[in-house]
C-alpha positions in Angstrom: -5.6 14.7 -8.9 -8.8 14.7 -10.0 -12.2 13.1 -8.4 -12.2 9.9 -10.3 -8.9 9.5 -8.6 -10.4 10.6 -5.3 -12.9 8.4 -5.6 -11.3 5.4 -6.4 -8.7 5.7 -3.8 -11.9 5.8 -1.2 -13.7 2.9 -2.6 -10.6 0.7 -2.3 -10.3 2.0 1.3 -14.1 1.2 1.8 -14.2 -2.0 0.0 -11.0 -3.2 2.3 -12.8 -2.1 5.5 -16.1 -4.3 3.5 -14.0 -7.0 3.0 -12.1 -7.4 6.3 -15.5 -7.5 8.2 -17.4 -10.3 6.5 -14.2 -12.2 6.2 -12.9 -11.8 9.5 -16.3 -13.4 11.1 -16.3 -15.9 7.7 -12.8 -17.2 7.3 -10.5 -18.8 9.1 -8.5 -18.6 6.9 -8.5 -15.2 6.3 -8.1 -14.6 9.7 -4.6 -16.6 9.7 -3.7 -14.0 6.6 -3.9 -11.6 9.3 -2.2 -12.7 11.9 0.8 -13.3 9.2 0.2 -10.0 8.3 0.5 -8.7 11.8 3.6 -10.8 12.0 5.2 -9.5 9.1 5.3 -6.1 9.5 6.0 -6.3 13.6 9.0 -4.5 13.7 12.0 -6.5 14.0 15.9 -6.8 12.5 13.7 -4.3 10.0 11.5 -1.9 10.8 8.0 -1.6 10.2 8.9 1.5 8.2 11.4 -0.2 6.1 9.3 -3.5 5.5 6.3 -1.4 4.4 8.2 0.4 1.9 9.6 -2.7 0.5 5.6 -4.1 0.5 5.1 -0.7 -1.9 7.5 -1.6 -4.2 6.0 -5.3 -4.6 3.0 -4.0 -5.0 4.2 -1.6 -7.6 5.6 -4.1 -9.2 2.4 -6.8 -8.9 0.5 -3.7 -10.2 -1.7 -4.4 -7.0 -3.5 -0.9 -6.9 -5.3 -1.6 -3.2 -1.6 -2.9 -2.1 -0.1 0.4 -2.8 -2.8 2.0 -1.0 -2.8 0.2 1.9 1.4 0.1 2.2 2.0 3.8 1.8 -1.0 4.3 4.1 1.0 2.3 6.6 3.9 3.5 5.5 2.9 7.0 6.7 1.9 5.3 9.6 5.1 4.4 10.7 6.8 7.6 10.5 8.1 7.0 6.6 8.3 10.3 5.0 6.9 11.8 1.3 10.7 11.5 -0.1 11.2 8.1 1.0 7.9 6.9 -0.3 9.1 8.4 -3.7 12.5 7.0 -3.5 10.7 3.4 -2.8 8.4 4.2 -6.3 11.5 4.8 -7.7 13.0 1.5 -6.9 10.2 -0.3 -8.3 9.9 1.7 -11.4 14.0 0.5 -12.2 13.1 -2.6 -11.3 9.8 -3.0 -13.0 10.4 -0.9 -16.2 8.1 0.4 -18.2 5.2 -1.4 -16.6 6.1 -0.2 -13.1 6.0 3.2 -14.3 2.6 3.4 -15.2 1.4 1.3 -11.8 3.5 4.1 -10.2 1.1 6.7 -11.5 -1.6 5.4 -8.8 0.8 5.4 -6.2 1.5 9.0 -7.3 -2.4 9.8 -6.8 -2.4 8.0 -3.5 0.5 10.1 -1.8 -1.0 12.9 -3.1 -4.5 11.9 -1.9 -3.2 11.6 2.1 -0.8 14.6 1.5 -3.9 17.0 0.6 -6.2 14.9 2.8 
């Protein structure tokens, strides 16, 4: 991984941080995102584990490059492990295709970011 990579990975994480400070004294409604949020991912009949790696493999899917940041941060968080990350990117990439596979590429530079953090 190379510094562009290094550095994009860091300005999602710092725009995020931006982002959920203005809003969170802005938006009401933004504030209700995060108490869904909170909500969702509470573990339950699923674990937080297992529900974040299925958010990864939306995301991968969506092609939403700060979503596959912020789930396999979370991910980690929650005890899930390099292998099952992978084995989630690989679950998207069958059932995304072609496209899935190049949104997988960042998702590759982000485990590989916090693994040689």
């Amino acid at each position: 991984m190379d510094k562009l990579d290094i550095d994009k990975i860091e300005k999602i994480i710092a725009d995020r941080k931006k982002a959920y400070k203005f809003f969170a004294t802005a938006s009401t409604v933004f504030n209700s995102f995060l108490e869904m949020e909170k909500l969702t991912y509470a573990e339950g009949n699923i674990s937080t584990k297992n529900k974040q790696l299925i958010a990864l493999g939306i995301s991968i899917y969506a092609n939403c490059e700060s979503c596959m940041e912020c789930h396999i941060k979370e991910a980690l968080n929650a005890g899930a492990t390099r292998d099952e990350i992978i084995e989630a990117i690989g679950v998207a990439i069958e059932m995304g295709g072609g496209p899935a596979t190049v949104a997988s590429r960042f998702a590759m530079n982000v485990l590989e970011y916090y693994f040689n953090k």
